[in-house]
Every structure is written in C-alpha cells, then in structure tokens.
N, C-alpha and C positions, 0 to 999 in steps of 0.2 A: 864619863867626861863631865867635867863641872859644867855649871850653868854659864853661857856665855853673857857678858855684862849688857847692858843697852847702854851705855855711855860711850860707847865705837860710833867711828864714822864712815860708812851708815850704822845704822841701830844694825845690832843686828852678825854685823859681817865677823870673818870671819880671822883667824890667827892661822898662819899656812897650815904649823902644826895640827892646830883644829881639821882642816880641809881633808889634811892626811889622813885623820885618824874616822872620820866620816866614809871616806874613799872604802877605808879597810874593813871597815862593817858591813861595806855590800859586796867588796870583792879582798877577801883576805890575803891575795894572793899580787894584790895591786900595788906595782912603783913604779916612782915616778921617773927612775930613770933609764927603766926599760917597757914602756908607753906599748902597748899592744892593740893599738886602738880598734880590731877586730873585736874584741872581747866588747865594747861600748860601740858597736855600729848598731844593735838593734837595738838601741834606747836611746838615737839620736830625737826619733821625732816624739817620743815622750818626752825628754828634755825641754825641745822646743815648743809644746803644747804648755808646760810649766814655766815658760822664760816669757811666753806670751801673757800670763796671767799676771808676771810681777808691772810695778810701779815701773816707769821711763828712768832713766840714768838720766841724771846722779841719784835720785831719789831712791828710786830700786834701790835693791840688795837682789842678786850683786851689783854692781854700781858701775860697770862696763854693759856694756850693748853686747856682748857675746854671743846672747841669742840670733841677733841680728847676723854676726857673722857668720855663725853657723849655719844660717837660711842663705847667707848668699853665695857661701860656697858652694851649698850641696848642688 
C-alpha cells in the first residue's frame, strides 16, 4: 500500500479503501458486508487499551470517540 499523505484531515486518517485493505492484512477473510463480529471480540479490549493512548477528538486520529463508545456499551 503507498504511503499515506499527511496533508488529510486529521494527519494521518485514513481512505475507506485504505481501512479495507489494513482490515485484510490481519484477517483475510474479513467483509464488511458480512461483519462476524465474533471473530473481533477478543481484541476488543486491546483496542480500547490503544484508543486510550491516542490524542482526544477532533485532534486524534481517528477523529470520532469510538473508543468511548466501545467502553460504554460493553
């Protein structure tokens, strides 16, 4: 995958395409329009251990609170 530019807003973020194609380097077997969110329950709270360490939104990347919602649903 090419280098992603820093001139996005935020630095950084990402082109869906991008997101995809990151997705599929850890689970090659992964779409998005059949979501099997078993397969990503044991790497919820690693996620969240890594969404605690970015920058607050807007500033973060990614630039939603998702972390946030993640914590308030579980």
């Amino acid at each position: 995958m090419p280098a992603r530019p820093v001139d996005r807003d935020p630095p950084g973020a990402l082109l869906p395409t991008e997101g995809c194609d990151l997705l599929r380097e850890q689970d090659p077997a992964w779409d998005k329009t059949a979501l099997d969110f078993d397969r990503f329950r044991n790497r919820i709270d690693d996620a969240l251990r890594r969404a605690e360490q970015l920058d607050a939104p807007p500033e973060g990347n990614p630039s939603t609170g998702v972390g946030e919602i993640i914590a308030a649903l579980r």
